[in-house]
C-alpha positions as a Markdown table, in Angstrom:
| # | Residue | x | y | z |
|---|---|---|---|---|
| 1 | Unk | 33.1 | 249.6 | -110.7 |
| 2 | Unk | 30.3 | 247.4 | -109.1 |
| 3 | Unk | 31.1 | 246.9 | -104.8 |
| 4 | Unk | 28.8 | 244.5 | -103.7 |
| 5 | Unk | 29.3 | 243.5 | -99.7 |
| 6 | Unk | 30.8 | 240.5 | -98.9 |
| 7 | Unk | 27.9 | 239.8 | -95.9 |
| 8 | Unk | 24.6 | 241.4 | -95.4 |
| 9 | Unk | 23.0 | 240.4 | -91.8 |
| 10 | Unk | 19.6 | 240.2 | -90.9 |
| 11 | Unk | 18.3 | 240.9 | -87.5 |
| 12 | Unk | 21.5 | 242.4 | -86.1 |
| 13 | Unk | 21.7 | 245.1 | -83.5 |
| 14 | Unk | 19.7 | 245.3 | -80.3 |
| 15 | Unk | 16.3 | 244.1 | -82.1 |
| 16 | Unk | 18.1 | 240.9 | -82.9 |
| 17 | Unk | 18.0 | 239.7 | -79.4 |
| 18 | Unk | 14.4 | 239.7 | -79.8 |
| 19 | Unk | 13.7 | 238.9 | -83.2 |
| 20 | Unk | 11.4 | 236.2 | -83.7 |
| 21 | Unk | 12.1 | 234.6 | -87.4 |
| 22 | Unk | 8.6 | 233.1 | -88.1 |
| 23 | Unk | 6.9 | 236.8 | -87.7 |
| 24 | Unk | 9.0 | 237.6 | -90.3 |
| 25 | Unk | 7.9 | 234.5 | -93.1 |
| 26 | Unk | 4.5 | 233.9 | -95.1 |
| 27 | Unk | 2.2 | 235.8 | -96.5 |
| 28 | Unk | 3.2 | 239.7 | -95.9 |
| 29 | Unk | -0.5 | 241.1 | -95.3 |
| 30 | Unk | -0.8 | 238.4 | -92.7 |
| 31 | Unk | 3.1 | 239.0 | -90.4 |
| 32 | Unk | 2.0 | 240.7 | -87.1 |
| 33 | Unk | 3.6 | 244.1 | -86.2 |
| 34 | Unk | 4.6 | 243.5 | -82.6 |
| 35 | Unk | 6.6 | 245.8 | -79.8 |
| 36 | Unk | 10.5 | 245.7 | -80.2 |
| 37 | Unk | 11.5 | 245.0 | -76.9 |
| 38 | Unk | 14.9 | 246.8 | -77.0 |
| 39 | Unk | 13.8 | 250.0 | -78.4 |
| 40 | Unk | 9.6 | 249.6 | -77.4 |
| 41 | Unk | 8.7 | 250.9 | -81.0 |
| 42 | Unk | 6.5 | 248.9 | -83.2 |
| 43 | Unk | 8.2 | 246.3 | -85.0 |
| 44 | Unk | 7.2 | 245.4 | -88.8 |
| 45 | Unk | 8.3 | 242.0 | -90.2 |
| 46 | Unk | 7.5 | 243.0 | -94.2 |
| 47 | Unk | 11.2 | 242.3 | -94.8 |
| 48 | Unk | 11.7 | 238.9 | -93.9 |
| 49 | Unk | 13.8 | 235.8 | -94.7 |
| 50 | Unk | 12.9 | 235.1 | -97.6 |
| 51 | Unk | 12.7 | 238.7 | -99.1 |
| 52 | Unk | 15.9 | 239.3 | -97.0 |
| 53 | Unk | 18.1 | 235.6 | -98.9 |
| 54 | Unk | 16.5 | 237.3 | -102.5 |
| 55 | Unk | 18.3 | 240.5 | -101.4 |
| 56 | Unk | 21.5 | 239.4 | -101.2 |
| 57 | Unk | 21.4 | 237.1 | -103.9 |
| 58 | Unk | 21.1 | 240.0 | -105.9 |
| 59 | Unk | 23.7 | 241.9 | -104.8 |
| 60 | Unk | 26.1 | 239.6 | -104.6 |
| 61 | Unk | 26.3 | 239.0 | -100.7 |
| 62 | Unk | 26.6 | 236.4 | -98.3 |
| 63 | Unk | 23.4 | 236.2 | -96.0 |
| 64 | Unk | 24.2 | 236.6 | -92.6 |
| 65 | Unk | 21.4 | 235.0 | -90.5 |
| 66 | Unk | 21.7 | 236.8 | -86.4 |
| 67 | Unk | 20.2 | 233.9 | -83.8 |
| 68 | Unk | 18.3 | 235.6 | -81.3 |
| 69 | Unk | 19.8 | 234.6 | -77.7 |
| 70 | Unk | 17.9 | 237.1 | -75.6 |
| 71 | Unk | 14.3 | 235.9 | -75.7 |
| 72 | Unk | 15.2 | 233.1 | -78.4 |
| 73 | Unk | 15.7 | 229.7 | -77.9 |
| 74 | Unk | 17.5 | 226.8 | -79.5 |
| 75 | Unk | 14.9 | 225.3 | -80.8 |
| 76 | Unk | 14.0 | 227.9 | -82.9 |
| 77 | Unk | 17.4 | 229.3 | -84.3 |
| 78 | Unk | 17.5 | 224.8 | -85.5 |
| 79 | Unk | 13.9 | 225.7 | -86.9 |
| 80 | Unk | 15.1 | 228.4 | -88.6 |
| 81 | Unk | 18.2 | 226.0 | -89.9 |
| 82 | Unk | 15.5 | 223.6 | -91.0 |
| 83 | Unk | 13.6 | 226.0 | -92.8 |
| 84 | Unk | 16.7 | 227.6 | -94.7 |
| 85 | Unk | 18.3 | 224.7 | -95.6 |
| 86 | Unk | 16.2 | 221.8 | -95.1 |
| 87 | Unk | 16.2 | 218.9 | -97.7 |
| 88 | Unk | 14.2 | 216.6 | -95.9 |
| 89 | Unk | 10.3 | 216.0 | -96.0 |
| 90 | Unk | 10.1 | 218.2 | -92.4 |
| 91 | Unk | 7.8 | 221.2 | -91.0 |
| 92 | Unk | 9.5 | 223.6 | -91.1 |
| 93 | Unk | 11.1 | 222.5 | -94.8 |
| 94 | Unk | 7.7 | 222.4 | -96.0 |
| 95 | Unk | 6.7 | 225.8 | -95.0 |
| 96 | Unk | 9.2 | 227.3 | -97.0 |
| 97 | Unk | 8.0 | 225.0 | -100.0 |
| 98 | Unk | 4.5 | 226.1 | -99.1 |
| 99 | Unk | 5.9 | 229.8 | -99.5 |
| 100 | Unk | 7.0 | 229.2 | -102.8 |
| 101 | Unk | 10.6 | 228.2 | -101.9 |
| 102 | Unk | 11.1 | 224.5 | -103.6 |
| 103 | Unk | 14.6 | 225.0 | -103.1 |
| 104 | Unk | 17.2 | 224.9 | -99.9 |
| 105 | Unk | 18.8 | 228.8 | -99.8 |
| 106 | Unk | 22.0 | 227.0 | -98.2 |
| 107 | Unk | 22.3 | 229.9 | -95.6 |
| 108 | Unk | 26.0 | 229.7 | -94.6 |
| 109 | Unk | 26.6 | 232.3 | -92.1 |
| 110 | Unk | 24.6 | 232.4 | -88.4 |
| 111 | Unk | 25.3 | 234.6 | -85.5 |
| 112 | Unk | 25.2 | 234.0 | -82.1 |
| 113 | Unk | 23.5 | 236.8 | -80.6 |
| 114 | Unk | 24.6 | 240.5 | -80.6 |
| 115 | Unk | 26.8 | 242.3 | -77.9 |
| 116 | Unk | 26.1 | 240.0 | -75.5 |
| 117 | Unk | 28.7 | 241.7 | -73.5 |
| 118 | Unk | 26.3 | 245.1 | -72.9 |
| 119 | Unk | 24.4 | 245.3 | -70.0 |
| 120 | Unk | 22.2 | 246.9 | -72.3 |
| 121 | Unk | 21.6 | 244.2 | -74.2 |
| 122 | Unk | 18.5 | 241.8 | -73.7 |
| 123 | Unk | 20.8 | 238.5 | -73.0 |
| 124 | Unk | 23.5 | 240.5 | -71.2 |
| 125 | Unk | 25.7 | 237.8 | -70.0 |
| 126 | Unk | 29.4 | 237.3 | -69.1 |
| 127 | Unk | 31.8 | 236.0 | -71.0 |
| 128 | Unk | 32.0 | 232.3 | -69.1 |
| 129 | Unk | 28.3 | 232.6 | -69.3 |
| 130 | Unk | 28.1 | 232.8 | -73.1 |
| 131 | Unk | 31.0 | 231.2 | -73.9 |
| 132 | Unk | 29.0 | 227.9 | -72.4 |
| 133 | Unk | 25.8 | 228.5 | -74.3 |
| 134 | Unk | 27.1 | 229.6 | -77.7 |
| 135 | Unk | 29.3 | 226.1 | -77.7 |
| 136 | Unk | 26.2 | 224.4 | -76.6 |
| 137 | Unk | 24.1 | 226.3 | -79.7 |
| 138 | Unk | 26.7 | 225.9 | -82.0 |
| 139 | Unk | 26.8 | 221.8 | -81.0 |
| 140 | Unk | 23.6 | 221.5 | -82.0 |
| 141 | Unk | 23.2 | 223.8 | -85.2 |
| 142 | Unk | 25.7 | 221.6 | -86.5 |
| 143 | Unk | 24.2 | 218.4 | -86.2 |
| 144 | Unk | 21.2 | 219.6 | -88.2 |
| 145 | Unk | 23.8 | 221.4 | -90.6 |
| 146 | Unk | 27.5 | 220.7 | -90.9 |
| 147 | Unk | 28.0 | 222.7 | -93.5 |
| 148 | Unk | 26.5 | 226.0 | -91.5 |
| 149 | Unk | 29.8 | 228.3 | -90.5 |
| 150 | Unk | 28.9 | 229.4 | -86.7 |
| 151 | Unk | 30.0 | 232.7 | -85.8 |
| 152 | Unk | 29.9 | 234.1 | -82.1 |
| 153 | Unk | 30.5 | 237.5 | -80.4 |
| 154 | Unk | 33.4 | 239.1 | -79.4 |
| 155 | Unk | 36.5 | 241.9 | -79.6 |
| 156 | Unk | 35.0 | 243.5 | -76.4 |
| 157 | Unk | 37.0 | 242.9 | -73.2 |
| 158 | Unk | 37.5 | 239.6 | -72.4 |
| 159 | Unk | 35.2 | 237.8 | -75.5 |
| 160 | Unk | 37.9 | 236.8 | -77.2 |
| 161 | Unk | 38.2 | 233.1 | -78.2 |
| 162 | Unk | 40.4 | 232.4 | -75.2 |
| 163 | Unk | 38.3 | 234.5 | -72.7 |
| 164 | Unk | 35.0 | 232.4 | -74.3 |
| 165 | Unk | 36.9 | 229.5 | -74.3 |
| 166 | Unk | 34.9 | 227.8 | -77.1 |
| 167 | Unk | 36.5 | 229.0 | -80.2 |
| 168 | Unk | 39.4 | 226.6 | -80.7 |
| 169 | Unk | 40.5 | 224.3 | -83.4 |
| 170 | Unk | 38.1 | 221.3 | -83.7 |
| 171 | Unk | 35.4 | 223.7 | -81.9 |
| 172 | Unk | 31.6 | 223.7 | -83.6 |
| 173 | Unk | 32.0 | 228.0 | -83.4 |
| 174 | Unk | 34.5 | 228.8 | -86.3 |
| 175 | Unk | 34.1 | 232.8 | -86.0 |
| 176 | Unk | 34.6 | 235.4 | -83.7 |
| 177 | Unk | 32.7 | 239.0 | -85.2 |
| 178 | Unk | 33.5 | 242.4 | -83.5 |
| 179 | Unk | 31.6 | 245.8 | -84.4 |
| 180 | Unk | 33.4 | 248.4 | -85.9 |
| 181 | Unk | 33.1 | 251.3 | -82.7 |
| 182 | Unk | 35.7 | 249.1 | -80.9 |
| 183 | Unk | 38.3 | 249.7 | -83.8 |
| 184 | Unk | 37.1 | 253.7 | -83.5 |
| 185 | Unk | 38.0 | 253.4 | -80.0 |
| 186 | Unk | 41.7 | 252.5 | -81.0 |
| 187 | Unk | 41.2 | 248.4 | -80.4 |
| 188 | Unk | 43.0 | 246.2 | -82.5 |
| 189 | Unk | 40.9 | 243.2 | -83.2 |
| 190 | Unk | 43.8 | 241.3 | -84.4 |
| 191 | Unk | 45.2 | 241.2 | -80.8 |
| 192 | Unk | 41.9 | 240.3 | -79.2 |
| 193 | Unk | 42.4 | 236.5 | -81.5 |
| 194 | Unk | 45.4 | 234.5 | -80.7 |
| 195 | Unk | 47.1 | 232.0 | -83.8 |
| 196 | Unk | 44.8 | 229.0 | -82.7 |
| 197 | Unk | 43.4 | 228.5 | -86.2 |
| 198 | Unk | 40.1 | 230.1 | -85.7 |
| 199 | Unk | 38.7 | 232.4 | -88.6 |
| 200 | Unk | 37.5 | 236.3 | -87.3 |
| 201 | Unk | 36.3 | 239.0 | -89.0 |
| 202 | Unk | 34.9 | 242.3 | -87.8 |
């Protein structure tokens, strides 16, 4: 029996807070290879967005886009909307047409950072904190693309919808993601998400 996954991510972990989408697009021989500034190794960017979207069309799976909210900005996670999913005649719509990509890849699935809750974490922030800016992303990214399911961080301490406050019925964020090493550590994510209609996954 064939198992595909039901989401593949790209630029999760610690290197998404400072993964920079358009090193990662065009011609391979020409992406740079710059310094991951979580881990300080070199980064390569030969498996990209658009190789990554082919991937999981392949297999069957859901691409799951990660926004980077450590050195990112808004702007360029709703470039990176544009370029995915644009129909319009647009930059960043265009470029993907220029690389060969006539058609929209309807990317459904975007994260809002990664364990934003780690001091570790480039971004570290608290909950109130986050809770502000993801609503704030999420506002936005759905004004360029309603159709776009918004997922942000939580299951660790007090990121849970209630704790961010923005993940409510009626709210632009419609998921709440936790990592699996919180279930190891005997956490029930189903009692980290009260009934209030919001979707969550981990």
């Amino acid at each position: 029996m064939r198992v595909a996954p039901a989401h593949s991510p790209l630029a999760r972990g610690c290197t998404g807070t400072s993964y920079h989408w358009l090193d990662g697009v065009g011609p391979v021989e020409q992406r740079p290879k710059k310094i991951d500034l979580h881990f300080g190794w070199a980064a390569r960017y030969e498996f990209g967005t658009d190789e990554f979207i082919s991937f999981c069309r392949r297999i069957g799976a859901e691409p799951h886009l990660n926004l980077a909210m450590g050195t990112g900005t808004l702007d360029e996670a709703a470039v990176w909307i544009e370029y995915c999913n644009g129909t319009l005649d647009t930059y960043y719509a265009n470029l993907r047409r220029e690389h060969g990509r006539e058609e929209p890849f309807y990317v459904r699935f975007r994260q809002l950072g990664n364990e934003m809750y780690g001091p570790w974490e480039i971004g570290y922030c608290t909950p109130q904190e986050y809770g502000a800016q993801a609503r704030e992303w999420a506002k936005v990214l759905r004004r360029l693309d309603p159709s776009i399911s918004i997922v942000a961080v939580g299951g660790h301490d007090r990121f849970t919808p209630v704790g961010l406050g923005g993940c409510t019925p009626g709210s632009s964020l419609c998921g709440l993601s936790c990592l699996p090493y919180l279930l190891a550590r005997g956490r029930d994510w189903r009692s980290m998400v009260p009934d209030n209609g919001c979707p969550s996954r981990c």
